[in-house]
C-alpha positions in Angstrom: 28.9 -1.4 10.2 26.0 0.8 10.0 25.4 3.9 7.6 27.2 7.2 7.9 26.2 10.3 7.9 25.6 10.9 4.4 23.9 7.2 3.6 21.2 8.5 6.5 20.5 11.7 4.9 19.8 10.1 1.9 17.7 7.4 3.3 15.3 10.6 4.9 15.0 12.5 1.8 14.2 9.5 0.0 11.3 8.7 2.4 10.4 12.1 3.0 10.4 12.0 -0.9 8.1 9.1 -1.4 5.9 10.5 1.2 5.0 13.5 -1.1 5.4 11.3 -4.0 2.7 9.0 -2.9 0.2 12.0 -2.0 0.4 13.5 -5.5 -0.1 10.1 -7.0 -3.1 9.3 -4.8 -4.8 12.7 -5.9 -3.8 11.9 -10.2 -5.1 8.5 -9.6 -8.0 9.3 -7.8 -9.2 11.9 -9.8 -8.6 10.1 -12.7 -10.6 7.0 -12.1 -13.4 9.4 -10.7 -13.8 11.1 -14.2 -13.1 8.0 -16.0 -16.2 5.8 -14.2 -18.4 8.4 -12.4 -22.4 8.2 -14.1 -21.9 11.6 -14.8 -18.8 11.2 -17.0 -19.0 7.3 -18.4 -20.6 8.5 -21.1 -17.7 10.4 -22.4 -15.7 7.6 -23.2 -18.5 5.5 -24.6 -19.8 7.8 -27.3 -16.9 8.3 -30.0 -19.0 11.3 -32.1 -18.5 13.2 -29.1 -16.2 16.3 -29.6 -14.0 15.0 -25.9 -9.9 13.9 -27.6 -8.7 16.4 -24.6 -10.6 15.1 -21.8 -9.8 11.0 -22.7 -6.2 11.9 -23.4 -6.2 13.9 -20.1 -7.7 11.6 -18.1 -5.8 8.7 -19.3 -2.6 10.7 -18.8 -4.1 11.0 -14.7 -4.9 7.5 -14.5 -1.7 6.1 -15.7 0.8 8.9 -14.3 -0.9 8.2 -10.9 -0.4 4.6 -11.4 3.3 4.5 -12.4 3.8 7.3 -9.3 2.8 5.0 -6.2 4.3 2.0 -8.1 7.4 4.2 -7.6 6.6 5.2 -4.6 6.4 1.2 -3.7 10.2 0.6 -4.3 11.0 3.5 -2.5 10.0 3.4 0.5 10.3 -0.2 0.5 13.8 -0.1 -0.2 14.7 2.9 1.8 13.1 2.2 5.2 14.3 -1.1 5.2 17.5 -1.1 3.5 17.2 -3.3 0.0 19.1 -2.7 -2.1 17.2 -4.5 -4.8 14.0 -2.5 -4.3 16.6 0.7 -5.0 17.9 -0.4 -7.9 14.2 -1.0 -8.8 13.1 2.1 -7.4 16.2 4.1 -9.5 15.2 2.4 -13.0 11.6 3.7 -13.0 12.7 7.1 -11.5 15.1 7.2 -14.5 11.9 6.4 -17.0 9.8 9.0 -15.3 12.4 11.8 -15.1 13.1 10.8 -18.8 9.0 11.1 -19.8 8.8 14.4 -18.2 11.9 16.3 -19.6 10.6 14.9 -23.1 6.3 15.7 -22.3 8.0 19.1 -21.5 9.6 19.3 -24.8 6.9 18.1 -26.7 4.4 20.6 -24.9 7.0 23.6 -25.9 6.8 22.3 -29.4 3.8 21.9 -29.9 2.4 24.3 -27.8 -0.7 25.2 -30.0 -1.8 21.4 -29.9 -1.6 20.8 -26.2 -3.5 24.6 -25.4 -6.0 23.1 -27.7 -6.6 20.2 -25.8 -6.0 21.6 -22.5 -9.2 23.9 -23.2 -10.9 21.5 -24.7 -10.7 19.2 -21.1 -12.0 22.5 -19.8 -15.0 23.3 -21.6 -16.2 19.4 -21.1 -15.7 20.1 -17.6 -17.6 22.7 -17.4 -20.3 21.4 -19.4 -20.4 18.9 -17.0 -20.7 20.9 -14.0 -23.8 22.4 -15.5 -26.0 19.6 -16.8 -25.5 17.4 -13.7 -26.5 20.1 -11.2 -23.3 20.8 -9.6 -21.3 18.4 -9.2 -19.3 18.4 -6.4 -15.9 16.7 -7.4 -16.0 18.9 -10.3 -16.7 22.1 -9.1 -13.6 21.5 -7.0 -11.9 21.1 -10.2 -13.0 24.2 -11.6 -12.6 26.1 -8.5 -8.8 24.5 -8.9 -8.1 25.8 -12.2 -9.8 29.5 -11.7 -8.3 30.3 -9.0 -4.6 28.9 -10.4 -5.5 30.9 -14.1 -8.1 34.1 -12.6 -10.3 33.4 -14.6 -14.1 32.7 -14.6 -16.1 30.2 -16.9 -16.4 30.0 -20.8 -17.5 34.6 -20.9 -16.1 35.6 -17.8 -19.1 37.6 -17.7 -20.5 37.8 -13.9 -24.2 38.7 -15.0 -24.2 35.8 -17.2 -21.8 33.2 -16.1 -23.6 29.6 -14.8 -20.8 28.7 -12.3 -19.8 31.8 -11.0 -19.3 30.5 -7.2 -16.6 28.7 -8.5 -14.8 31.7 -9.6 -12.3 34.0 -7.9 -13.0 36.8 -5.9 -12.5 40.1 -8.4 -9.1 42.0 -8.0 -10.6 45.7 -8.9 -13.7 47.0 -10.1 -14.1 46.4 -13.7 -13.3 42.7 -12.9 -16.7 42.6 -10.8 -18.4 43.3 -15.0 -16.2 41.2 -16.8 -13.0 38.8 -16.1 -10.7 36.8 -18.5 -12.2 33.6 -20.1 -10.7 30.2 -18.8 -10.4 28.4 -22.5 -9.0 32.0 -23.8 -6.3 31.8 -20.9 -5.4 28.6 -21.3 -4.5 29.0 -25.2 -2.7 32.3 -23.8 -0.5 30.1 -21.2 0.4 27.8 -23.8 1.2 29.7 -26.5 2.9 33.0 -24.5 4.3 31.0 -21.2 5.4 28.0 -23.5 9.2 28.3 -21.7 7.6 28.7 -18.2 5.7 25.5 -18.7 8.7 23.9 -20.5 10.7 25.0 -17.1 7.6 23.1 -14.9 8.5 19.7 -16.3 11.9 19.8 -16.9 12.1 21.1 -13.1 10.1 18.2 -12.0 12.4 16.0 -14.0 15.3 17.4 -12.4 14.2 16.7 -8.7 13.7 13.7 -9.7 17.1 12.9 -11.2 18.3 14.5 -7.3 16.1 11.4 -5.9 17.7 9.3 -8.0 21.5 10.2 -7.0 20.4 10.1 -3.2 19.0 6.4 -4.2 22.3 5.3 -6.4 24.3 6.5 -3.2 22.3 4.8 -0.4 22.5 1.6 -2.6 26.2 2.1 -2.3 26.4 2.8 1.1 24.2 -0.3 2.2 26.9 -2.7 -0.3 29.8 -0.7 1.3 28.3 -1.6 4.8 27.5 -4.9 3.9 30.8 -6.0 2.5 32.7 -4.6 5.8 32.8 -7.7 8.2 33.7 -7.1 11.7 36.9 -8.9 13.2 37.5 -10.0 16.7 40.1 -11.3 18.3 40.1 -13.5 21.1 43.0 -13.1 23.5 41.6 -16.0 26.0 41.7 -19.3 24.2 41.0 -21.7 27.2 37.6 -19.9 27.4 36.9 -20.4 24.1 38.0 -24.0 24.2 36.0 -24.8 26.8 32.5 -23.7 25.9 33.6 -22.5 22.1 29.3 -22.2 21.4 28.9 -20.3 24.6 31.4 -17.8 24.8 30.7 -16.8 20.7 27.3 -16.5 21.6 28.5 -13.9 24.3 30.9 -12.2 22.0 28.8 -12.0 19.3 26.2 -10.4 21.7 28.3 -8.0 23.4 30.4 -6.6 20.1 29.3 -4.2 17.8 26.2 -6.4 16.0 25.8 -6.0 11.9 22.2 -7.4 10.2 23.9 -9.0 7.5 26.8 -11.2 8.4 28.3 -12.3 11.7 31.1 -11.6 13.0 34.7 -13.6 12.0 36.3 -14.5 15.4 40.3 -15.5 15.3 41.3 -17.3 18.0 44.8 -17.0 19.3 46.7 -20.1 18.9 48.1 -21.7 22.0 51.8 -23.0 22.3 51.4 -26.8 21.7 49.1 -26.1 19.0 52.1 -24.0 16.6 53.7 -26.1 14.8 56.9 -26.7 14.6 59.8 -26.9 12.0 61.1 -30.4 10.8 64.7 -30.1 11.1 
């Protein structure tokens, strides 16, 4: 017995699932190990009197949040595409955790708002002063260019005339903003602390399409057990056939009827008369 209808679109929206799942990771992970071992920013983590808490805590928050996606992402697509229902059950237990770790992140960062603005700004302006003293840097101009363009803002002034890494800004929205536009650590404290609910909304959303994941995992689980468990019966209504070439004709049977990739089929042959038994009197 194969999957119905619903146990197939769940098996699709879990791989489709994993799929973007496993992009997001890549990027998290990627970045992270970028910042965490480039020459440019080794030394970060190797002097402690440096004023960087934000950036390690950040960074180490990419690296292992991009680690624990794809390992997700492993048990998911493993057991969706080919049907395990172990890997699901896998796969369902760290979705749980996850979901669980952001709904409480997005908590915490609603709680203490203040702190996490603080850091948040504080990842930026070591960014930045990265970007300048190592010429450019590529990677993290990207980065910046990422996070101006999200928040409009330019650079530690926002001051055009003055402002180092001003290709990496927006393009101005009116005139005055072609003088002077919003300061990225000022707008980051200004998210945190006014848009606290809209970023508490972020993570608890993200937890909650995760929990949908999870219920389309829990029910292909169930389907592939309910399609397991259903053996197929076939009844023979030629017995000297069978009795004949008993290996053969199974073989034929078994290739013609409706085939199942976890059990074979259970064949009842008919009993012939000599073969019923008979009451003693």
């Amino acid at each position: 017995m194969a999957l119905d209808g619903c146990g197939l679109v769940c098996k699709y929206i879990l791989i489709i699932f994993n799929i973007v799942f496993a992009v997001l990771g890549f990027a998290f992970l990627g970045l992270g190990l970028w910042l965490r071992f480039s020459g440019s920013t080794r030394g970060i983590f190797e002097i402690g009197d440096l004023n960087s808490g934000g950036f390690v805590i950040v960074v180490t928050v990419l690296i292992a949040l991009g680690a624990l996606m794809l390992i997700v992402v492993v048990f998911g697509d493993y057991g969706a595409c080919n049907e395990k229902r172990c890997s699901l059950q896998v796969f369902s237990v760290l979705l749980t955790l996850l979901a669980l770790a952001l709904v409480a992140v997005g908590v915490l960062a609603y709680s203490r708002r203040d702190v996490v603005g603080s850091n948040f700004a504080e990842f930026y302006i070591s960014m930045y002063g990265l970007y300048l003293t190592n010429g450019g840097d590529p990677v993290i101009g990207v980065s910046l260019t990422f996070i101006h363009k999200t928040l409009h803002c330019c650079g530690l002034t926002g001051i055009s005339l003055v402002e180092l890494a001003q290709k990496t800004c927006p393009k101005p929205d009116g005139f005055f903003e072609h003088i002077k536009m919003d300061s990225c650590p000022g707008i980051i404290l200004s998210v945190f602390d006014s848009k606290a609910p809209l970023v508490m909304g972020v993570f608890v959303g993200t937890g909650a399409l995760l929990i949908i994941a999870l219920i389309c995992s829990t029910t292909l689980s169930r389907k592939i057990r309910q399609s397991a468990s259903s053996a197929q019966y076939i009844i023979l209504t030629h017995a000297t056939s069978v009795l004949a070439n008993p290996q053969q004709s199974q073989h034929e049977l078994a290739s013609t009827s409706y085939s199942h990739p976890y059990q074979d089929p259970v064949l009842f042959t008919p009993l012939s008369v000599t073969s019923i038994p008979v009451a003693q009197a």
